[in-house]
C-alpha positions in Angstrom: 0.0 0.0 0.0 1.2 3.6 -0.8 0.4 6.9 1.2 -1.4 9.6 -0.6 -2.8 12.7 -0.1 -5.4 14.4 -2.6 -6.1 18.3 -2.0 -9.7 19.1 -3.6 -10.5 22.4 -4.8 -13.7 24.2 -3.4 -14.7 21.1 -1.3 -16.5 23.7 0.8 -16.7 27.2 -0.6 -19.5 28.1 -3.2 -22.1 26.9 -1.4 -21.3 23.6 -1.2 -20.6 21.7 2.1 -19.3 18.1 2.9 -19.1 16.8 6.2 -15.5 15.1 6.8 -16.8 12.3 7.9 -19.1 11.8 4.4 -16.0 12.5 2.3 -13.9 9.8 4.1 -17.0 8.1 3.4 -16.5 8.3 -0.4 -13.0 7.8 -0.6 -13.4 4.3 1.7 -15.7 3.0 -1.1 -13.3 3.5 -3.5 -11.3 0.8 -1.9 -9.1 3.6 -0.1 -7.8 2.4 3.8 -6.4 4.6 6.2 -8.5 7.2 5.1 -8.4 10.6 7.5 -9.2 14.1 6.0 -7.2 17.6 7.5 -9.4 20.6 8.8 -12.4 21.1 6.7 -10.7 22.2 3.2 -10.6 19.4 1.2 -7.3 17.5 2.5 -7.2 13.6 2.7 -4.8 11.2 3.5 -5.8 7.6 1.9 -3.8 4.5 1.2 -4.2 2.5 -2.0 -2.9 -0.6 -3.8 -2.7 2.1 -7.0 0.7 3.5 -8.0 -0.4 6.0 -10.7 -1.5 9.3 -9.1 -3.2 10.4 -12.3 -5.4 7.1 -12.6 -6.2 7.8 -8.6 -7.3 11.8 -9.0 -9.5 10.4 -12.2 -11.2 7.6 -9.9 -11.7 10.4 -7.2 -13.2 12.8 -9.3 -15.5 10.5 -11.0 -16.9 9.4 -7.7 -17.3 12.9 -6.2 -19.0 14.3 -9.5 -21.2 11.1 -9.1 -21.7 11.7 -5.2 -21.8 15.3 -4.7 -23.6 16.9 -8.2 -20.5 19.2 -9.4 -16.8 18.8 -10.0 -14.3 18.9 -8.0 -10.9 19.4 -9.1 -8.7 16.6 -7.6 -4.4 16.9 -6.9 -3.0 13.7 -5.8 0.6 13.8 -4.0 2.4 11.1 -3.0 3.6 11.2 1.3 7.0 11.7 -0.7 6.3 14.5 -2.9 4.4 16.3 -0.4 7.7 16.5 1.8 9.7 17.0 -1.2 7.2 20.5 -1.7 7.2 21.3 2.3 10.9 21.1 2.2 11.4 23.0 -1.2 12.6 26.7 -0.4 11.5 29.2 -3.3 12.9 32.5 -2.0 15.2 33.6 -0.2 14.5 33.3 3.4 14.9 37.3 3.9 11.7 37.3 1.4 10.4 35.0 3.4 11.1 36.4 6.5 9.2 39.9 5.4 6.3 38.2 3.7 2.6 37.7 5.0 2.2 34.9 3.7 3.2 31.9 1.1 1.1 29.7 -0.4 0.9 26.7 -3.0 -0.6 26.4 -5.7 -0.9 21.9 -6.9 -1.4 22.1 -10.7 -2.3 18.7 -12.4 0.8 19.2 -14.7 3.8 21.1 -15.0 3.9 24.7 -16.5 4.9 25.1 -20.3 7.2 28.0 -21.1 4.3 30.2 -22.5 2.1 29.4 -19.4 5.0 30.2 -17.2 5.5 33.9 -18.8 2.1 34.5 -18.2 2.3 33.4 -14.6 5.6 35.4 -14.1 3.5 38.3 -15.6 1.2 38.8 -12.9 3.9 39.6 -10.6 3.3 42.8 -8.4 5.3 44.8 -5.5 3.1 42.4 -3.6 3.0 39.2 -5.4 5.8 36.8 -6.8 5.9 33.4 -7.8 7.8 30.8 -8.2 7.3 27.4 -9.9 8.8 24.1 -9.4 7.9 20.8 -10.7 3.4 20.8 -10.4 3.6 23.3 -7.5 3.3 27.4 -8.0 4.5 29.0 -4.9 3.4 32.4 -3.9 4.8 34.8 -1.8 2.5 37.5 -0.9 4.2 40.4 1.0 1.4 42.2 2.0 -1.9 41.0 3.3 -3.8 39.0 0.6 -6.6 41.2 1.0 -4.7 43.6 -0.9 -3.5 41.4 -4.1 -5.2 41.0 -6.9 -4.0 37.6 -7.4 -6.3 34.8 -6.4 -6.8 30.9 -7.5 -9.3 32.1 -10.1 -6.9 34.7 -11.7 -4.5 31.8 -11.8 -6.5 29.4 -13.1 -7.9 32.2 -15.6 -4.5 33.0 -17.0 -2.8 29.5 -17.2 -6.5 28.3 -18.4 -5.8 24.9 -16.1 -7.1 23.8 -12.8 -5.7 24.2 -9.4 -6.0 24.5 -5.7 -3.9 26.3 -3.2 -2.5 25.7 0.2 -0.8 27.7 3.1 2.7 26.7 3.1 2.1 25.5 6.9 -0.7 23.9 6.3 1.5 21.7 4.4 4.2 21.3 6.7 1.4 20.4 9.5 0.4 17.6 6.8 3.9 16.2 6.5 4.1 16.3 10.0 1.2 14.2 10.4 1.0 11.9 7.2 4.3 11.3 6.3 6.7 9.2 8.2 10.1 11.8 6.9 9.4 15.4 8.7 10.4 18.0 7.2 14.5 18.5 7.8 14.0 22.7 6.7 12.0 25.0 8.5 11.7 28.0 5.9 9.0 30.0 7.6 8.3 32.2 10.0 6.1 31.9 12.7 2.2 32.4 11.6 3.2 32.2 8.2 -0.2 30.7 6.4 
């Protein structure tokens, strides 16, 4: 069996709500074990006898679309990867260090050259980004509240799907799901 962890978009925003215990529901009747969701925005940790990440966020979002009425967009990590992306450090840790907050964006696929221009062209005195691998990872200097950048302008300009993430929410799933911690600590303290 390998450890997962799939990260929904809009599980419950939009007027749509899921009880946690419903959605661990779902995923355990898609032959799933282990299954545990983390806090109430669309994380959850499953096992499966699958290897293919693609196959298993196909099978998920079949059975949600089935289950709940509407799509929802499905990014499947393995417990590997996700320490691999808790560990990564995209800016320097003085950037860090002065930023409100950085976030991740999980893409299904990784960024073309054109998609990434157009990414790097929504940088602001507030926003920057920086991509690695199926991960976007924005630093937002000031309070988000004040950028213009969102998961719908991204999705909107690279025309793809995706979900984002507080960098320490993350790290808090790593902690919990993966048996490998994370060996760098590259935020500050109450750095979403």
């Amino acid at each position: 069996m390998s450890r997962f962890i799939a990260l929904l978009r809009a599980i419950n925003v939009g007027g749509h709500t899921v009880k946690m215990d419903h959605l661990r529901q779902l995923f355990e009747s898609l032959g799933f074990s282990r299954v545990e969701t983390f806090i109430a925005s669309g994380n959850v940790a499953f096992e499966a006898t699958a290897k293919n990440p693609k196959i298993l966020e196909r099978k998920i979002e079949n059975k949600l679309r089935k289950a709940l009425g509407y799509d929802v967009a499905t990014f499947v990590r393995t417990d590997a990867e996700l320490v691999s992306i808790a560990n990564y450090k995209p800016f320097q840790q003085a950037d860090l260090d002065s930023a409100v907050a950085l976030n991740i964006a999980f893409l299904a696929d990784t960024l073309d050259d054109q998609s990434r221009q157009k990414l790097m062209a929504l940088r602001t005195e507030i926003d920057d980004f920086h991509v690695h691998a199926r991960e976007i990872y924005w630093l937002c200097r000031k309070q988000q509240s004040e950028s213009t950048f969102s998961n719908a302008v991204l999705e909107k300009t690279l025309g793809m799907r995706s979900t984002l993430r507080g960098a320490n929410t993350i790290k808090k799933m790593v902690a919990r799901y993966t048996s490998s911690r994370p060996r760098k600590v590259f935020l500050k303290p109450g750095l979403t």
